[in-house]
matplotlib code that plots the C-alpha trace (Angstrom):
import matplotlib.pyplot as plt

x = [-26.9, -24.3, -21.9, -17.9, -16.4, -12.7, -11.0, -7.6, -6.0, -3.9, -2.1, -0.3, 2.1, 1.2, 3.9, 5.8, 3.6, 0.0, 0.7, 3.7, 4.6, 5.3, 9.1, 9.5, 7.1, 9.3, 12.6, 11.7, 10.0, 6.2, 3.4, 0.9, -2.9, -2.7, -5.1, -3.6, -4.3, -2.3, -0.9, 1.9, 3.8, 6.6, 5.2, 2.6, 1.3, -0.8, -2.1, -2.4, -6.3, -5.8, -5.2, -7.8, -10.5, -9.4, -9.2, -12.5, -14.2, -12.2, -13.7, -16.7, -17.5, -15.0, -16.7, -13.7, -11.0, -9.7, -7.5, -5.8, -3.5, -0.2, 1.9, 4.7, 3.0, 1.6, -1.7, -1.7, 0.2, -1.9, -5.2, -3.8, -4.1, -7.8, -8.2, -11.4, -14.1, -12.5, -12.9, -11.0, -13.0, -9.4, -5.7, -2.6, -0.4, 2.9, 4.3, 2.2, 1.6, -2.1, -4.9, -8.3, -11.8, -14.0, -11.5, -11.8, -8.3, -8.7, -8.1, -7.5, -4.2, -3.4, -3.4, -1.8, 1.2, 1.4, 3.1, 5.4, 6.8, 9.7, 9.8, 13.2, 14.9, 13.5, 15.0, 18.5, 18.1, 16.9, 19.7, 22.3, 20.7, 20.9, 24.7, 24.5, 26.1, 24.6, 21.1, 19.0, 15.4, 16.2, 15.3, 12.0, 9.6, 6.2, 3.0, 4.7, 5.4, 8.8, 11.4, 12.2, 15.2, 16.6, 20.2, 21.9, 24.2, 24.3, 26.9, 29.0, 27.4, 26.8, 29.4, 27.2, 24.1, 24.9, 26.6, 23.4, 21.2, 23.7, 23.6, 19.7, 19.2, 16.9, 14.7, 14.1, 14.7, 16.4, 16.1, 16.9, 15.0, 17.8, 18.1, 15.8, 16.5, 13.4, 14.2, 10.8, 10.3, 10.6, 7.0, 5.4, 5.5, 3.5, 3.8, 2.2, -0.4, -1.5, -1.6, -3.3, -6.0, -6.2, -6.4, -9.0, -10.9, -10.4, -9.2, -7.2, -4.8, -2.4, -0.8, 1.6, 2.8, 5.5, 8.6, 11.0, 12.9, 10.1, 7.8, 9.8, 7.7, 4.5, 6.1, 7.3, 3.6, 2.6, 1.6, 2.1, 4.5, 4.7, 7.4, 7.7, 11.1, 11.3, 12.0, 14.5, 15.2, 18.4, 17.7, 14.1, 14.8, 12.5, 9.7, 7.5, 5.4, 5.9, 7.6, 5.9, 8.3, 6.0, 6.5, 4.5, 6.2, 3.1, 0.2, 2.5, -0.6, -2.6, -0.6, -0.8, -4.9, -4.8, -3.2, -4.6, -8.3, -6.8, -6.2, -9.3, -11.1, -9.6, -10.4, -14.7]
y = [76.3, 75.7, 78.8, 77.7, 78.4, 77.2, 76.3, 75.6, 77.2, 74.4, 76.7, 74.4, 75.1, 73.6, 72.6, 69.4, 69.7, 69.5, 68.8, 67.5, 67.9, 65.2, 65.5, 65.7, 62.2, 60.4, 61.3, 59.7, 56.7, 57.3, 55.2, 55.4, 56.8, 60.6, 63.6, 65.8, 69.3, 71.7, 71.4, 73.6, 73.8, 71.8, 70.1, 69.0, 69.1, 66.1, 65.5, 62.0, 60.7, 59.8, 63.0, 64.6, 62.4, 63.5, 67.3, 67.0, 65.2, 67.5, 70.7, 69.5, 67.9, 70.2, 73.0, 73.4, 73.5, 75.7, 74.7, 77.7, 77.0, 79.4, 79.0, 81.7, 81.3, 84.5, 84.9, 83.8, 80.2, 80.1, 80.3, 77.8, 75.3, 73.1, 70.5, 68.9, 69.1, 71.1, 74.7, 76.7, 79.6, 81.7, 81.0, 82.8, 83.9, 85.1, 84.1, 86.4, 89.4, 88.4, 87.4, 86.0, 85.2, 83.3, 84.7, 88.0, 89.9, 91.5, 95.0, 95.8, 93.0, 95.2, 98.7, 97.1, 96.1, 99.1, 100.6, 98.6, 98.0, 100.1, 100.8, 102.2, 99.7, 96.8, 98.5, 98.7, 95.0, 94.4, 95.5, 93.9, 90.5, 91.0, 91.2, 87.2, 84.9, 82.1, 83.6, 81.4, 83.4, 87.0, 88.4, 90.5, 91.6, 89.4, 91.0, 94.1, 91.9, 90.2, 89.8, 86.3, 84.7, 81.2, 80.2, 77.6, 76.6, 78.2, 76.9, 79.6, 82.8, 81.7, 84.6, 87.4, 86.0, 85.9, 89.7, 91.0, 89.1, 91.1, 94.4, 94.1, 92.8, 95.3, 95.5, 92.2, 88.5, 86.3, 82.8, 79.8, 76.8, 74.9, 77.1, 79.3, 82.7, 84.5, 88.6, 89.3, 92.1, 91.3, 91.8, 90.2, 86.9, 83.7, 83.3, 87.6, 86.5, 83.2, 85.5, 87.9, 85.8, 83.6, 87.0, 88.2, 85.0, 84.8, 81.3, 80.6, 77.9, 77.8, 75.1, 75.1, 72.3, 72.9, 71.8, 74.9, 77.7, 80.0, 77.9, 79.1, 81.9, 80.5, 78.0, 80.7, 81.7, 78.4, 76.1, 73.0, 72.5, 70.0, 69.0, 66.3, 64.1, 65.6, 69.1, 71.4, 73.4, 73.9, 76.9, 76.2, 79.8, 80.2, 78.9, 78.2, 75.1, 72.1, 70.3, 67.3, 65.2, 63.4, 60.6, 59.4, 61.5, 62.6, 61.3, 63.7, 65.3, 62.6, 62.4, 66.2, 65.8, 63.1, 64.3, 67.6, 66.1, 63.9, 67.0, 68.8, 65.8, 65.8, 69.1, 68.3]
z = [-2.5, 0.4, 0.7, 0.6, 4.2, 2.9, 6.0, 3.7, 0.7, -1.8, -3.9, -6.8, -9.3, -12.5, -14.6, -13.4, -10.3, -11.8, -15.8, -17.2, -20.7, -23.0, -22.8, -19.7, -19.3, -21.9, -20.1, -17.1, -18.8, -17.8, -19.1, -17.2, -18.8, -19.1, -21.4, -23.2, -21.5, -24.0, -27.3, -29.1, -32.2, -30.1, -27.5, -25.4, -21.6, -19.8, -16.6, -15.2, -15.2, -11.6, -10.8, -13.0, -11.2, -8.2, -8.8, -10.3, -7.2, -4.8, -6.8, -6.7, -3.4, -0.9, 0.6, 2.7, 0.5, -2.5, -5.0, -6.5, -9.5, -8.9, -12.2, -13.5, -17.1, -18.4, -19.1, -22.5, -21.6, -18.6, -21.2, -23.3, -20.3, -20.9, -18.5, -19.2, -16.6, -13.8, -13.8, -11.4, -9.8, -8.4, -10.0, -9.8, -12.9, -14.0, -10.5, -8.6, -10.8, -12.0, -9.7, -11.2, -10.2, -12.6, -15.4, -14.3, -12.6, -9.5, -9.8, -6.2, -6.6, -9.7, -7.7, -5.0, -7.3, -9.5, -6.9, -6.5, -9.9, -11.1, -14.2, -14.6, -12.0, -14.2, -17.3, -16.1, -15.1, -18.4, -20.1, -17.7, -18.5, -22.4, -21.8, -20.3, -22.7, -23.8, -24.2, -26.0, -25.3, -25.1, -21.9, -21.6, -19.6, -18.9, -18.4, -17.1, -13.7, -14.2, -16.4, -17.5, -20.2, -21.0, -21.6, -23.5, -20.8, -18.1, -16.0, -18.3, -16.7, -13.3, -11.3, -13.6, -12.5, -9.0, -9.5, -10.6, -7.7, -5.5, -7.1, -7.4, -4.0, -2.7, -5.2, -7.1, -6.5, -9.1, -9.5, -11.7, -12.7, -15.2, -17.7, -16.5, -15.1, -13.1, -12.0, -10.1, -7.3, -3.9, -2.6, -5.9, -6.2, -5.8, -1.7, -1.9, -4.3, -2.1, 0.9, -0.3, -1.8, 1.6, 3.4, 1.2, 1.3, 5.0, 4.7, 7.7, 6.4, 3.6, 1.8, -1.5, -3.8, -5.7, -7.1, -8.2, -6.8, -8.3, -5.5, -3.0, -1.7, -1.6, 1.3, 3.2, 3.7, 4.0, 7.1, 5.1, 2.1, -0.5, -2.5, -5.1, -5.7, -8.9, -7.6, -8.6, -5.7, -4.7, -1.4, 0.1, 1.6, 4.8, 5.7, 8.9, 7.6, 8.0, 4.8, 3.5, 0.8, -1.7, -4.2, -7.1, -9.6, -12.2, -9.4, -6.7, -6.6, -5.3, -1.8, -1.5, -1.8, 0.4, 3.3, 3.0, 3.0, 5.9, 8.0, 7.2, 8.4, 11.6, 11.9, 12.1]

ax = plt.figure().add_subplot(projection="3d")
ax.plot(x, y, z, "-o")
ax.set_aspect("equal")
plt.show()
């Protein structure tokens, strides 16, 4: 068999970039033909079947491209996730802090990181976040990488959210997507993870697709970034790449494959 000589890495975020879930499909009016890709006590994920065919035939039939999902699910919600016929060999979880290889973690990503974690730095942010108001998920610590919350309303607590990205500068990054707060280290995140891989690989050309603040540093490593109209990002922070806006809402996807086929192309 043909060995893979990637030539580009895609790295995707999954949720509202890949998948959608079913509340979020209704509150925009979508009806178009999706599969259900994950089911929960409250709700449930699809992904378009356009999209699906697509991902399938450009898994299968690429030799020069990966697609690596990047998602800040933890393991566990990553492992929910069961889209039917595609397998992906690498993916990225809880934004950056878990690498895997044909479901197996990379250990040398795991050393790498271990020193950089703190444990008694993300303690004292841990208890400054329980003291938000309005928490509706109490803030904790996922997969021993990064400490995430919710809040009912967060337009209430926004000065003591930007006082603690101020007094934790130096050490962690915190962002929001809605009512979602983020508090990961500086050096491990999705854009560290993608590098690394990509480095690793030897993969000279990076990509990212995504469409929150948590997306952010997987452009700034990126040559080419993609972002859908949906997006929630509010700072795209730095970058080098260029920045590709895409439309199609649940088939985003299918523009970012397109023009990234479209450029490896030109590359032969």
């Amino acid at each position: 068999m043909k060995k893979h000589r990637y030539k580009e890495i895609l790295g995707i975020d999954l949720d509202r970039s890949l998948i959608y879930s079913g509340n979020f499909l209704n509150e925009h009016g979508y009806n178009g033909d999706v599969i259900e890709v994950e089911k929960t006590a409250t709700n449930s994920s699809y992904i378009t079947t356009e999209v699906l065919s697509t991902i399938r035939d450009t898994i299968d039939n690429r030799r020069d491209l990966l697609i690596v999902p990047v998602t800040s699910r933890n393991i566990q919600q990553f492992n929910r996730i069961n889209i039917p016929g595609v397998n992906f060999k690498y993916a990225i979880t809880t934004g950056g802090g878990k690498i895997f290889c044909n479901g197996h973690e990379d250990i040398s990503w795991n050393t790498l990181i271990d020193d950089m974690i703190d444990i008694d730095s993300m303690e004292l942010l841990l208890s400054d976040m329980r003291k938000l108001q309005g928490i509706e998920v109490k803030p904790s610590v996922v997969d021993g990488v990064y400490i995430y919350t919710k809040l009912r309303n967060p337009s209430v607590c926004m000065d003591e959210i930007e006082q603690l990205k101020t007094k934790y500068s130096e050490i962690f990054d915190i962002r929001m997507d809605k009512k979602k707060v983020y508090a990961t280290f500086r050096k491990i995140n999705k854009g560290e993870a993608l590098k690394y891989l990509a480095n690793k690989l030897r993969v000279p050309m990076i990509s990212a697709f995504g469409d929150s603040e948590m997306d952010t540093p997987m452009f700034a490593k990126a040559n080419n970034i993609y972002i859908p109209s949906h997006n929630t990002i509010l700072n795209l922070g730095p970058h080098h790449g260029q920045v590709h806006h895409v439309t199609g809402f649940a088939n985003s996807m299918l523009e970012v494959i397109s023009d990234v086929k479209s450029r490896l192309d030109s590359l032969v």
